[in-house]
The first five atom37 places (N, CA, C, CB, O) and aatype in JSON, in Angstrom:
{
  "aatype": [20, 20, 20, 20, 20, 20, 20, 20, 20, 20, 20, 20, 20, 20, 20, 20, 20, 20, 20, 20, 20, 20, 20, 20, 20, 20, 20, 20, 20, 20, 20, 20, 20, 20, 20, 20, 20, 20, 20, 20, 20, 20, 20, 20, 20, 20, 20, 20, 20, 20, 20, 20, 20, 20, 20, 20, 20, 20, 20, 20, 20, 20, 20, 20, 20, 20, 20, 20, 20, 20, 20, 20, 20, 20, 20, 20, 20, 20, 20, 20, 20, 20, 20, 20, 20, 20, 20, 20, 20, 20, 20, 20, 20, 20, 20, 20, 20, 20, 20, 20, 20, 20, 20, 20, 20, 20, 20, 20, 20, 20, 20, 20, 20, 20, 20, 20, 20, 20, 20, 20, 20, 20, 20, 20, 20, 20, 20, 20, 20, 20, 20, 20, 20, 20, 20],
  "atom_mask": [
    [1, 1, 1, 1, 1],
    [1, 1, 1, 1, 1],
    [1, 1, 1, 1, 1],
    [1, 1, 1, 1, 1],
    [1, 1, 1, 1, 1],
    [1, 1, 1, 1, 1],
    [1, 1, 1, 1, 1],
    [1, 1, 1, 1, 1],
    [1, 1, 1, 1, 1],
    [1, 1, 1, 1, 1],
    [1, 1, 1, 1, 1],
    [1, 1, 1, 1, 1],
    [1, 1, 1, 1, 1],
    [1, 1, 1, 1, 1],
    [1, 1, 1, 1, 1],
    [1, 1, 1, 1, 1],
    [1, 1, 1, 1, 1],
    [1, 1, 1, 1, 1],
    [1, 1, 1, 1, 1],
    [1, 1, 1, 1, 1],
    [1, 1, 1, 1, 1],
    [1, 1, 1, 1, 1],
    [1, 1, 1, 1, 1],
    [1, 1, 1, 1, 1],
    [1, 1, 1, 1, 1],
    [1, 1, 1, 1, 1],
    [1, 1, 1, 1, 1],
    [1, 1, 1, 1, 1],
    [1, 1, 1, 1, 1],
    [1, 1, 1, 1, 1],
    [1, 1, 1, 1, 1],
    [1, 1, 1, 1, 1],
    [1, 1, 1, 1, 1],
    [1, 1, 1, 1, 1],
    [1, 1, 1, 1, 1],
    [1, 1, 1, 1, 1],
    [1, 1, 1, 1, 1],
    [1, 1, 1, 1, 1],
    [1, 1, 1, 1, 1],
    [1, 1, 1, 1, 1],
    [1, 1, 1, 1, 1],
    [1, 1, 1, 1, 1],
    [1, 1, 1, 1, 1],
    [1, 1, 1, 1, 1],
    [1, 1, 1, 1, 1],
    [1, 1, 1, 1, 1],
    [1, 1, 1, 1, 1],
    [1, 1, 1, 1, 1],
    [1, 1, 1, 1, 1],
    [1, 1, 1, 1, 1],
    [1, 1, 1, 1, 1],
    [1, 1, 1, 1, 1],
    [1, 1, 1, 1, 1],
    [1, 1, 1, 1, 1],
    [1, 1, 1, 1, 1],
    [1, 1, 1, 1, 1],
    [1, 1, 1, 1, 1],
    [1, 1, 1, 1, 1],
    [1, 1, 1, 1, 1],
    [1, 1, 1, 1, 1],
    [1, 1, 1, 1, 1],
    [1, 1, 1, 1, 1],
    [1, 1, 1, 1, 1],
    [1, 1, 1, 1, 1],
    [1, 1, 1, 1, 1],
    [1, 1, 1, 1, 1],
    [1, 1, 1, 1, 1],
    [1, 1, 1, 1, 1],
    [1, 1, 1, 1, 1],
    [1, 1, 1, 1, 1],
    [1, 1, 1, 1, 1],
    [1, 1, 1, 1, 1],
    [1, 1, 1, 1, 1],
    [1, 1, 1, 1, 1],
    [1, 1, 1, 1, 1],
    [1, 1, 1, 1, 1],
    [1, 1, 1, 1, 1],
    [1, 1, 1, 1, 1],
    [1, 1, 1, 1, 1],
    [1, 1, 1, 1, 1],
    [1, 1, 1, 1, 1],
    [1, 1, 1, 1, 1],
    [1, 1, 1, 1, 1],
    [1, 1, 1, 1, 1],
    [1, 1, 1, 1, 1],
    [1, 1, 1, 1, 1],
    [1, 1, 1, 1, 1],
    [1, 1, 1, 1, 1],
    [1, 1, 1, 1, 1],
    [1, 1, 1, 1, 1],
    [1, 1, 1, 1, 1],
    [1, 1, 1, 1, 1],
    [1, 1, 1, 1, 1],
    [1, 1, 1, 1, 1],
    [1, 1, 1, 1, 1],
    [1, 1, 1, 1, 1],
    [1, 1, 1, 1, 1],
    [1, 1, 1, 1, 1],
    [1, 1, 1, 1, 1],
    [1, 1, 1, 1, 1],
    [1, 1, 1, 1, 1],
    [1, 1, 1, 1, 1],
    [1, 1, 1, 1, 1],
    [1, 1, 1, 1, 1],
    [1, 1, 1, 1, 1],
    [1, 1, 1, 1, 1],
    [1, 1, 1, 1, 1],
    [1, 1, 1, 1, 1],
    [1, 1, 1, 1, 1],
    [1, 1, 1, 1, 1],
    [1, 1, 1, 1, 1],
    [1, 1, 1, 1, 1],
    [1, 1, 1, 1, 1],
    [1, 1, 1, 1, 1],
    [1, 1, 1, 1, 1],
    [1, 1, 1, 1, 1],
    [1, 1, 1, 1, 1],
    [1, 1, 1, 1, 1],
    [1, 1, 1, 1, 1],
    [1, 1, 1, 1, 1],
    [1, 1, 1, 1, 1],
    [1, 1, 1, 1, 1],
    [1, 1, 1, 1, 1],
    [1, 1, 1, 1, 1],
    [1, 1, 1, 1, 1],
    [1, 1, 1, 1, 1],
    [1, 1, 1, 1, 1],
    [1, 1, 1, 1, 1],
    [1, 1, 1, 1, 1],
    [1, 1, 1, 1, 1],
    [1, 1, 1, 1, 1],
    [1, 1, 1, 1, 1],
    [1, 1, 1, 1, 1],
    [1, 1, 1, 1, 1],
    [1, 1, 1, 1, 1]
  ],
  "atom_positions": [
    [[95.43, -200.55, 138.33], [96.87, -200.64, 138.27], [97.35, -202.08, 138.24], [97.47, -199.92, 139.45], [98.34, -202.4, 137.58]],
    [[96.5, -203.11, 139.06], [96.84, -204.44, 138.65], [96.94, -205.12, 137.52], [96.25, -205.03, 139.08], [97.8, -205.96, 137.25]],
    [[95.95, -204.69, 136.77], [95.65, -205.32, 135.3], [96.93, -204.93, 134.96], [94.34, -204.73, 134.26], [97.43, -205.94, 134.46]],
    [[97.96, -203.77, 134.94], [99.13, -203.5, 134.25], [100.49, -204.73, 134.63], [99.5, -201.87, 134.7], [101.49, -204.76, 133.91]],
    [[100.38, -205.49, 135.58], [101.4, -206.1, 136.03], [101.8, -207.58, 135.04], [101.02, -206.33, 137.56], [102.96, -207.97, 134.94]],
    [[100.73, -208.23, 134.41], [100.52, -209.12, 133.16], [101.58, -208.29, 132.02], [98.63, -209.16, 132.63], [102.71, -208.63, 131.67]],
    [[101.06, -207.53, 131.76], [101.6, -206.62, 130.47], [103.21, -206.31, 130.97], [100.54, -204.91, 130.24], [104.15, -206.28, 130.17]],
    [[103.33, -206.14, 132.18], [104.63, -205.58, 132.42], [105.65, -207.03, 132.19], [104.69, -204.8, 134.12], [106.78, -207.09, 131.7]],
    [[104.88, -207.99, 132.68], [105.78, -209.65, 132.77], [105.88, -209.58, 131.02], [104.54, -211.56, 133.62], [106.98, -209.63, 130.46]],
    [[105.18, -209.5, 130.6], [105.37, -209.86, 128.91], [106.46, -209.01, 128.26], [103.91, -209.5, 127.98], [107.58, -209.23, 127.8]],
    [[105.64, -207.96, 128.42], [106.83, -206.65, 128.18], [108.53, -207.26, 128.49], [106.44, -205.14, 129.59], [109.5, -207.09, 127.76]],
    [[108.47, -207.93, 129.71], [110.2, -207.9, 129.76], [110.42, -209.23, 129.06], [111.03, -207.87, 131.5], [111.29, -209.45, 128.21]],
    [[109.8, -209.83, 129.4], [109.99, -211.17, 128.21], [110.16, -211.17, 127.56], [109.5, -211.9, 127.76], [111.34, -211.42, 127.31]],
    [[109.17, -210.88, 126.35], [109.46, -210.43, 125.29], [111.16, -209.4, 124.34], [108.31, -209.85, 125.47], [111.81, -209.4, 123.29]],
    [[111.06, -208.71, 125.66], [111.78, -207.83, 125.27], [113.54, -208.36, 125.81], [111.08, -206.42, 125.89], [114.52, -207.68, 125.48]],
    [[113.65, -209.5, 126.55], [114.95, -210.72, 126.8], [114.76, -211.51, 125.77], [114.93, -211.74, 128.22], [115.81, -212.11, 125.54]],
    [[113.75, -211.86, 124.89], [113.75, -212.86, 123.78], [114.12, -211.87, 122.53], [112.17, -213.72, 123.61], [114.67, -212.39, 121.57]],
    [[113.89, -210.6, 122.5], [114.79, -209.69, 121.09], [116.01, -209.73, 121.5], [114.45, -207.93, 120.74], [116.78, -210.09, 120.61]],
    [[116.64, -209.42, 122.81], [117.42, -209.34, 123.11], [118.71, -210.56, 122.22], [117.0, -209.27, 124.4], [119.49, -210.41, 121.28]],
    [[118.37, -211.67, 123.09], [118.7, -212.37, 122.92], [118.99, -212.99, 121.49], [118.21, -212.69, 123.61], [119.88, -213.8, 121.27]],
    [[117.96, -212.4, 120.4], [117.92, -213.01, 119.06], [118.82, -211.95, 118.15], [116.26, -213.19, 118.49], [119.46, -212.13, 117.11]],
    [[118.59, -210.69, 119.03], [119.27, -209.93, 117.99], [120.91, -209.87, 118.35], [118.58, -208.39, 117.91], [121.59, -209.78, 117.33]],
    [[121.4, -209.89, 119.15], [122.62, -210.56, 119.95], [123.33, -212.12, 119.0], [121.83, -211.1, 121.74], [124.51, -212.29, 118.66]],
    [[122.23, -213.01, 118.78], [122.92, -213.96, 118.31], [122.85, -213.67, 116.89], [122.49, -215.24, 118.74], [123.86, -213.98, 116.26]],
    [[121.84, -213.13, 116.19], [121.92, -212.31, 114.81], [123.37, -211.3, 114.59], [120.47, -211.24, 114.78], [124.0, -210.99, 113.58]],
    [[123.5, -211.06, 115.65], [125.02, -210.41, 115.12], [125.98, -211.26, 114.85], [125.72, -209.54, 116.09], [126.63, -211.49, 113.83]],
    [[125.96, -211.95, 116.57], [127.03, -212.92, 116.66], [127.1, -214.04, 114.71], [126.43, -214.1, 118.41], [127.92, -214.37, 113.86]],
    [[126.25, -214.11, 114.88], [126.57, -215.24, 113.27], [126.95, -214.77, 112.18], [125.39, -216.0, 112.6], [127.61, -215.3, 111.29]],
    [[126.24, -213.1, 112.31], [126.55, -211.95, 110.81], [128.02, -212.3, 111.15], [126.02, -209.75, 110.83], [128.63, -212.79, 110.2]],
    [[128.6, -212.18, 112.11], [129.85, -211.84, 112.08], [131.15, -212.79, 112.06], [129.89, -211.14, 113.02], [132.36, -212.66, 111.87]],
    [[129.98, -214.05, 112.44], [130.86, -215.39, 112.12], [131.99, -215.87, 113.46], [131.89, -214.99, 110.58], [132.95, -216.63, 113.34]],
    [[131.58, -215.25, 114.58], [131.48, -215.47, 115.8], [131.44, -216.86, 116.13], [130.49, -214.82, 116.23], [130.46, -217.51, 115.76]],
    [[132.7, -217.63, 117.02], [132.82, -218.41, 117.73], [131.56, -218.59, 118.91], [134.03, -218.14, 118.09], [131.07, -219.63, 119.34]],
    [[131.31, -217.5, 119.17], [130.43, -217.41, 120.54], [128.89, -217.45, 120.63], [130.73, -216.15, 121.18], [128.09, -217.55, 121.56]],
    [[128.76, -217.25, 118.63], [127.39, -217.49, 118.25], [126.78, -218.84, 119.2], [127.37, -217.78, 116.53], [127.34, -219.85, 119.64]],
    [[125.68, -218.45, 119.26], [124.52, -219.71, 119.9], [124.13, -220.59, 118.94], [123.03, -219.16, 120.47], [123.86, -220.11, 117.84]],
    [[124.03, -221.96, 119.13], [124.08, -222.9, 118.68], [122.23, -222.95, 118.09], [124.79, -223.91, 119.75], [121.64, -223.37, 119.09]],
    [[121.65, -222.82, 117.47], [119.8, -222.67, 116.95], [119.45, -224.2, 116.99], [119.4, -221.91, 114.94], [119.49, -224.75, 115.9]],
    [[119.25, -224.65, 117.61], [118.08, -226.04, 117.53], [117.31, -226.38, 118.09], [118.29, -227.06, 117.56], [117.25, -227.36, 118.83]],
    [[116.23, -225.27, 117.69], [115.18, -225.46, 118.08], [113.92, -225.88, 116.51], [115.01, -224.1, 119.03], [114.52, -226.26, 115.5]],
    [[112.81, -225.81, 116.43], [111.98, -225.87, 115.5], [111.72, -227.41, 115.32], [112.49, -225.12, 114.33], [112.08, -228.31, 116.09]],
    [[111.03, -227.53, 114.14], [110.45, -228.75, 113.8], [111.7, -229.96, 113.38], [109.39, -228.39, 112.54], [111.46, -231.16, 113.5]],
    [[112.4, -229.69, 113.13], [113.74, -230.71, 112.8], [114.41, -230.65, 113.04], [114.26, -231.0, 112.04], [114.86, -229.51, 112.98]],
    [[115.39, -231.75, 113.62], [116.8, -232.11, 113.92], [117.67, -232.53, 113.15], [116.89, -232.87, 114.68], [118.55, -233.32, 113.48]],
    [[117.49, -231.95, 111.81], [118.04, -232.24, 110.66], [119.2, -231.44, 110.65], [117.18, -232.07, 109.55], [118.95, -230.25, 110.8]],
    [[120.57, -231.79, 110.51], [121.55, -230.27, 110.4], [121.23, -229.78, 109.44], [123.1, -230.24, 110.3], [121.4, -228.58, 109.66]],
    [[120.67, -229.97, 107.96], [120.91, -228.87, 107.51], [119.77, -227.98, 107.51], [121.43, -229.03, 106.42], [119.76, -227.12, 106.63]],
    [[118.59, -228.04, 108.51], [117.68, -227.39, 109.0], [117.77, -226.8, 109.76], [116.99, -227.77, 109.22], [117.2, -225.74, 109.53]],
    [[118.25, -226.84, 110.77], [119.67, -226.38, 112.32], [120.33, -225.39, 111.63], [121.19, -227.82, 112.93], [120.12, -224.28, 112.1]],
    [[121.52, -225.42, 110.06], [121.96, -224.64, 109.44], [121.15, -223.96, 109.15], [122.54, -224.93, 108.72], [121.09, -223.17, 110.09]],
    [[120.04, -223.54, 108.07], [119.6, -222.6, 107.42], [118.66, -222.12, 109.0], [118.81, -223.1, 105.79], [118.0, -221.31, 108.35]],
    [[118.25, -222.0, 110.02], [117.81, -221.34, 110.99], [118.92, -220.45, 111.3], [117.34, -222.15, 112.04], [118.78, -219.25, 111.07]],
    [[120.16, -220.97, 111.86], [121.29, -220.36, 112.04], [121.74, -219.13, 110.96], [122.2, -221.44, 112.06], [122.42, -218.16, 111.29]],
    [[121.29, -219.34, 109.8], [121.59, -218.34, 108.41], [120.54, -217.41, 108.5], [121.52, -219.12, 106.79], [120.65, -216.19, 108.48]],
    [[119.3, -218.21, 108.64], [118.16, -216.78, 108.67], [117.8, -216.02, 110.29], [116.38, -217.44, 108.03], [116.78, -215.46, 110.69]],
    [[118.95, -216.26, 110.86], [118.72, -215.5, 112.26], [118.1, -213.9, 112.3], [120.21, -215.43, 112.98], [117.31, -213.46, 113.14]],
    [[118.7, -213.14, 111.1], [118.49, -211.6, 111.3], [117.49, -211.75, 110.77], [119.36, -210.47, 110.79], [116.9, -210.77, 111.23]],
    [[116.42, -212.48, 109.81], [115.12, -212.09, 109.56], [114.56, -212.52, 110.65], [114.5, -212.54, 108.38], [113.78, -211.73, 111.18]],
    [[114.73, -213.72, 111.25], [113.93, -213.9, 112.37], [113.83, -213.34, 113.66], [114.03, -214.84, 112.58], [112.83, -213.5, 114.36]],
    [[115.21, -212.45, 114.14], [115.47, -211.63, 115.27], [114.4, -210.34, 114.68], [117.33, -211.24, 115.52], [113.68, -209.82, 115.53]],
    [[114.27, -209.8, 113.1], [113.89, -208.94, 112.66], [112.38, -209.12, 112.97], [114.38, -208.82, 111.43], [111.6, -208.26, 113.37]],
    [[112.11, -210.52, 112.68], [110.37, -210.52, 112.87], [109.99, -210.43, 114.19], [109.59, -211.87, 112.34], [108.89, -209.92, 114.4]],
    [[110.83, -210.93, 115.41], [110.72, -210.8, 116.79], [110.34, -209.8, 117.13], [111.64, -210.97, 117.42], [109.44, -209.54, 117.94]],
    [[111.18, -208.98, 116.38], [111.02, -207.29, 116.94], [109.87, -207.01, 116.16], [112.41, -206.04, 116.59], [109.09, -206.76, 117.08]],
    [[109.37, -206.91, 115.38], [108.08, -206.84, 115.04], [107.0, -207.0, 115.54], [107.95, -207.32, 114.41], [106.02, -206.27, 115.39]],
    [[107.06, -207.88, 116.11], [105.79, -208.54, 116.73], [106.24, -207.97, 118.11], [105.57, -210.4, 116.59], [105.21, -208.2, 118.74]],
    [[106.93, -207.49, 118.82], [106.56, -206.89, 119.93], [106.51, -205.43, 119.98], [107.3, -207.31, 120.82], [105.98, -204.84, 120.93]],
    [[107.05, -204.83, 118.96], [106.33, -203.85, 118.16], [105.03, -203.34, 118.33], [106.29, -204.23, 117.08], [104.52, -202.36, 118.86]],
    [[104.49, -204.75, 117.44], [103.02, -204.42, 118.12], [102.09, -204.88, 119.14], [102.31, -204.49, 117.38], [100.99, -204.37, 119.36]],
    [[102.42, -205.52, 119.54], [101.84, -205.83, 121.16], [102.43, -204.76, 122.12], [102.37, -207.48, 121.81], [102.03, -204.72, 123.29]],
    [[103.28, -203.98, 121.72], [103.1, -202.78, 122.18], [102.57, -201.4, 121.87], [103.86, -202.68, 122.39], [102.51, -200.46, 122.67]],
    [[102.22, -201.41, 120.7], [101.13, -200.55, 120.35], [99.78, -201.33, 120.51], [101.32, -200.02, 118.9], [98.86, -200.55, 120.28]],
    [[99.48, -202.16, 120.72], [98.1, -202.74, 121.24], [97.88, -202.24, 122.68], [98.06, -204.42, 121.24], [96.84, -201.86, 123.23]],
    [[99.64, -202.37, 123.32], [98.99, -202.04, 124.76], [98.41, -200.74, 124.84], [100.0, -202.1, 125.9], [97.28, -200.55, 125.29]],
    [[99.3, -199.68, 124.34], [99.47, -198.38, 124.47], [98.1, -197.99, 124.01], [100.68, -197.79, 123.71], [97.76, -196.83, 124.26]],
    [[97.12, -198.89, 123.27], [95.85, -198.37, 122.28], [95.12, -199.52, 123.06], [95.95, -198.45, 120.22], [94.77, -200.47, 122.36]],
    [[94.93, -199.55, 123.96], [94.37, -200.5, 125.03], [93.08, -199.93, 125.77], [95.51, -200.78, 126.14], [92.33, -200.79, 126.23]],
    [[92.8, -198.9, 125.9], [92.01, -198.48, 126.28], [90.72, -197.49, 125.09], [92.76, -197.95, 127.27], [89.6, -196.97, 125.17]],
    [[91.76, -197.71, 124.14], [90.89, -197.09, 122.81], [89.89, -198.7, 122.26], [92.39, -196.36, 121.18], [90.5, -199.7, 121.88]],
    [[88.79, -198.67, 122.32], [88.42, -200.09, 121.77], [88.65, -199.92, 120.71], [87.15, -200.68, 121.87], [88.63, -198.83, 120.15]],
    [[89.05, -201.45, 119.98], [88.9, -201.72, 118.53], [90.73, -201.28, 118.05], [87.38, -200.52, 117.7], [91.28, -201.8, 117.08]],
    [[91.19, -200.6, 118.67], [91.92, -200.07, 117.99], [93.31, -201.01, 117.95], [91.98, -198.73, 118.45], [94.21, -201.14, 117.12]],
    [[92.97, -201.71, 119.53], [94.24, -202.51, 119.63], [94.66, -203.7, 118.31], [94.06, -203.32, 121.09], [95.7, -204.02, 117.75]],
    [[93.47, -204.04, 118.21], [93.51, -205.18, 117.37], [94.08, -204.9, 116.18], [92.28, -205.72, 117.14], [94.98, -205.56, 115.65]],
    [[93.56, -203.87, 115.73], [93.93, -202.84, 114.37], [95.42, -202.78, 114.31], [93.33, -201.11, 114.52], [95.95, -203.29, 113.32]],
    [[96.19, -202.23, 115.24], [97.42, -201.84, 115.7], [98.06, -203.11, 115.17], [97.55, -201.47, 117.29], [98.71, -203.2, 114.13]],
    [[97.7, -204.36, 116.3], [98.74, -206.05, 116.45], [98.24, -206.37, 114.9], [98.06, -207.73, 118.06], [99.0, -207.02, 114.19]],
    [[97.3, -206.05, 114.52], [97.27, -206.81, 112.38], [98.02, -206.27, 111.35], [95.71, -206.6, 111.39], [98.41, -206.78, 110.3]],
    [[98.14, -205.26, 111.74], [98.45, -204.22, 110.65], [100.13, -204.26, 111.09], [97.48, -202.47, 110.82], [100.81, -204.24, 110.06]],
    [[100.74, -204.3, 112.0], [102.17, -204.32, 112.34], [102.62, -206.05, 111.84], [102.38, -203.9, 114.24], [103.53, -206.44, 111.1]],
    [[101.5, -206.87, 112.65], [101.94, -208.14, 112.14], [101.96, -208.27, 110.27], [100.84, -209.27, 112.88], [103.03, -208.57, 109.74]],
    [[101.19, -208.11, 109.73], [101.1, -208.47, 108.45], [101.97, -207.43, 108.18], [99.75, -208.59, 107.73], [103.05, -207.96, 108.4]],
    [[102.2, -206.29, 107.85], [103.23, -205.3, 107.72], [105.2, -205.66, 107.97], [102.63, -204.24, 108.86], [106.22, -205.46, 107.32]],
    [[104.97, -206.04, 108.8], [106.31, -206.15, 109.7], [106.46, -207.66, 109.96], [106.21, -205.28, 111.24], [107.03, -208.34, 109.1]],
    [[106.15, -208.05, 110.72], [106.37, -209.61, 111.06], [106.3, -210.74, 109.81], [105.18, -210.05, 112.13], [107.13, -211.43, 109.23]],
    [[104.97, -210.54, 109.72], [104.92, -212.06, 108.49], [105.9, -211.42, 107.45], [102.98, -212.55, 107.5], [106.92, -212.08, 107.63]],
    [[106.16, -210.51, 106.45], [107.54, -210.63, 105.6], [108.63, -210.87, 106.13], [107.88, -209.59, 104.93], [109.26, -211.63, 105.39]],
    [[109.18, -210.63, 106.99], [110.13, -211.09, 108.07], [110.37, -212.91, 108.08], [109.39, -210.5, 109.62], [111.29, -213.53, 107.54]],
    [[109.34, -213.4, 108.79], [108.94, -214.93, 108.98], [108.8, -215.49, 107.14], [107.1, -215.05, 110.07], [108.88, -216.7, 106.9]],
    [[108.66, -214.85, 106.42], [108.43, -215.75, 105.12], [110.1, -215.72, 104.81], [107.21, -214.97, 103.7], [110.68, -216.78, 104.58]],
    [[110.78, -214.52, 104.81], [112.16, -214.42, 104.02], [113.18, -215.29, 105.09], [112.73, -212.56, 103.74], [114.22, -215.74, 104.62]],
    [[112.89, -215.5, 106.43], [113.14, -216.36, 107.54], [113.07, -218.07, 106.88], [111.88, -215.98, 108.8], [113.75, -219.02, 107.28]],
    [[112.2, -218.06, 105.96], [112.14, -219.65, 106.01], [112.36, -219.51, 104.47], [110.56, -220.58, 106.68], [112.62, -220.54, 103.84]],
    [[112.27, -218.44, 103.89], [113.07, -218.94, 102.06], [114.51, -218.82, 102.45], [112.72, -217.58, 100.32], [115.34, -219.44, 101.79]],
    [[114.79, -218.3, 103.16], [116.17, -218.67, 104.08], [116.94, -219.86, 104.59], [116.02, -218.24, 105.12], [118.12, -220.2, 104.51]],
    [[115.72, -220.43, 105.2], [116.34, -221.86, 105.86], [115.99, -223.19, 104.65], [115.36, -222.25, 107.65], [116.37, -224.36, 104.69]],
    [[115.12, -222.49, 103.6], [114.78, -223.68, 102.95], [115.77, -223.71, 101.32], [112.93, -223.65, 102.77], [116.14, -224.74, 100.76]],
    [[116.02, -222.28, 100.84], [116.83, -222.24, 99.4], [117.64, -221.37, 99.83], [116.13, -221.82, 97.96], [118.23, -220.91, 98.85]],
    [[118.09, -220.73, 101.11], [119.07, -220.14, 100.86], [119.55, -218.77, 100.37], [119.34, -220.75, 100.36], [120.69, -218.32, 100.31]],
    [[117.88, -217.97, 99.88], [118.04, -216.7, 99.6], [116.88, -215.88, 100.02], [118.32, -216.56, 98.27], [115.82, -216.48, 100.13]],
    [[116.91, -214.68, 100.27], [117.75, -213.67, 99.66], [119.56, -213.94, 100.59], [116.79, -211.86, 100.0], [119.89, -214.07, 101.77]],
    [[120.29, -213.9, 99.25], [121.57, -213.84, 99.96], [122.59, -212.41, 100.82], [122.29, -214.35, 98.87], [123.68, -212.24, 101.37]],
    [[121.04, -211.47, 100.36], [121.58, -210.16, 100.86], [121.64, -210.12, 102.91], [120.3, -208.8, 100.07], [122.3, -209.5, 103.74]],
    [[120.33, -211.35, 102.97], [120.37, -211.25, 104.19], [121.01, -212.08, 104.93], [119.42, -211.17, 104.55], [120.89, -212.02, 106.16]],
    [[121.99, -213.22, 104.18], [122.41, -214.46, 105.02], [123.87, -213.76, 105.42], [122.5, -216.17, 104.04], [124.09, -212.64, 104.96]],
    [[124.76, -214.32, 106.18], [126.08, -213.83, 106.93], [126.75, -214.32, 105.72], [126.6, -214.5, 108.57], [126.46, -215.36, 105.13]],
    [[127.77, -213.41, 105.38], [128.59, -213.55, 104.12], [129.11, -214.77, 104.58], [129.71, -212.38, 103.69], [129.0, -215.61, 103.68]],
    [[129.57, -215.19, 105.48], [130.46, -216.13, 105.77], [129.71, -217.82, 104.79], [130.56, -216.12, 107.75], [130.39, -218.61, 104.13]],
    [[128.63, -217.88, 104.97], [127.38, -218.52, 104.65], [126.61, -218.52, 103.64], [126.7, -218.28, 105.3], [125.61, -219.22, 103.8]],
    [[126.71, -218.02, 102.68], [126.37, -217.28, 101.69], [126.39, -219.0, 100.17], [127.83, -215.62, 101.63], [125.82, -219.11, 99.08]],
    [[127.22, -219.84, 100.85], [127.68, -220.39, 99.74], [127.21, -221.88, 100.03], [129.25, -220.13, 99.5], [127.55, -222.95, 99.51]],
    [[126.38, -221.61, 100.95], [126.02, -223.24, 101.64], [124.44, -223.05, 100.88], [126.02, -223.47, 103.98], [124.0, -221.97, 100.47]],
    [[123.7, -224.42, 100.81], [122.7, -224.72, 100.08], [121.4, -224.86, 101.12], [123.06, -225.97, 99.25], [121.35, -225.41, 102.22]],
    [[120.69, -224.38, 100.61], [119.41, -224.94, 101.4], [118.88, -226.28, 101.79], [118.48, -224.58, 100.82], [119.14, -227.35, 101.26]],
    [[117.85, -225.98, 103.09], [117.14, -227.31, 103.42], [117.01, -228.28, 102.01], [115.53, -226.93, 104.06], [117.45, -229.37, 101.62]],
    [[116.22, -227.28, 101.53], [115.24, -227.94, 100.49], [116.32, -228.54, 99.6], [114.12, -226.81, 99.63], [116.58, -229.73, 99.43]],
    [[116.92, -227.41, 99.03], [118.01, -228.15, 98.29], [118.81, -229.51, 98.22], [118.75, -227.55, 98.42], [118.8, -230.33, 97.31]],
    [[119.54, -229.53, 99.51], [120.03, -230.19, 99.82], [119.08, -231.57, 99.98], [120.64, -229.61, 100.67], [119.68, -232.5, 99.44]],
    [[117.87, -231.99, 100.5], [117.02, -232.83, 100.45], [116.8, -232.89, 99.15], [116.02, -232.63, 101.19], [116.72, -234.09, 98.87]],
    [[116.64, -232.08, 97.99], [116.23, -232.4, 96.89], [117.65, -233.53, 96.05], [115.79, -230.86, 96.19], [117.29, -234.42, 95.27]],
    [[118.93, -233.35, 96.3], [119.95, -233.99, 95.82], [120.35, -235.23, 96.13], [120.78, -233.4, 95.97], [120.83, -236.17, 95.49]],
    [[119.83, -234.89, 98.09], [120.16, -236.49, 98.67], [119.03, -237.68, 97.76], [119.7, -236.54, 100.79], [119.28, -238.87, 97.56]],
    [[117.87, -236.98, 97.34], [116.67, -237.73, 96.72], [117.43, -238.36, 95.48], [115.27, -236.67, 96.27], [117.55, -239.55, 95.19]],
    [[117.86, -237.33, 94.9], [118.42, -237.59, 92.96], [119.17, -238.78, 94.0], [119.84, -235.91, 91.56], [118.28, -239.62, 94.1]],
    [[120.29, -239.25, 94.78], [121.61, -239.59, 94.57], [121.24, -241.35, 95.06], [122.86, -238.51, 95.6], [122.14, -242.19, 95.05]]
  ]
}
């Protein structure tokens, strides 16, 4: 019964970090004053800060994915072999398309089906680095 108390700490963790992402994924769909401010990741670039802020719902989307399956790993935890099976097949399935359309998001700006309409008309990382270069 001890071994379960690890899994239970993750479990809620995990499950305050969807919380939390899918909460501010609304807040921005909706163009919300109260949205959370994203700066976190590899750059302190605003318009890297921006396109994180734009691809919030793929990335709240991949969150949930991935605990997805670390909860079918747990649940198949006592089946050997199987867990592993479970966390690959959900991750590559679910998560990594998630995390790729997450960063063609923050870097060009599309798919525009998934950015907050409000946002829709602003340019990507990349972009935008590619113009400051031309100018």
């Amino acid at each position: 019964m001890t071994h379960l108390v690890p899994v239970a700490v993750a479990a809620v963790l995990a499950g305050g970090t969807d919380l939390f992402l899918v909460r501010a994924a609304w807040l921005h769909w909706t163009g919300s004053d109260r949205a959370p401010d994203i700066s976190y990741g590899y750059s302190w670039n605003p318009s890297v800060v921006r396109g994180h802020e734009r691809g919030i719902v793929a990335l709240a989307a991949s969150v949930v994915c991935l605990t997805v399956g670390i909860a079918a790993a747990t649940a198949a935890e006592d089946v050997a072999g199987i867990a592993l099976v479970h966390v690959s097949a959900i991750f590559i399935l679910g998560s990594l398309p998630w995390t790729v359309l997450h960063l063609t998001i923050v870097w060009f700006n599309w798919p525009k089906a998934l950015v907050p309409p409000h946002r829709r008309g602003e340019s990507g990382s990349v972009t935008e680095w590619w113009r400051q270069r031309g100018a």
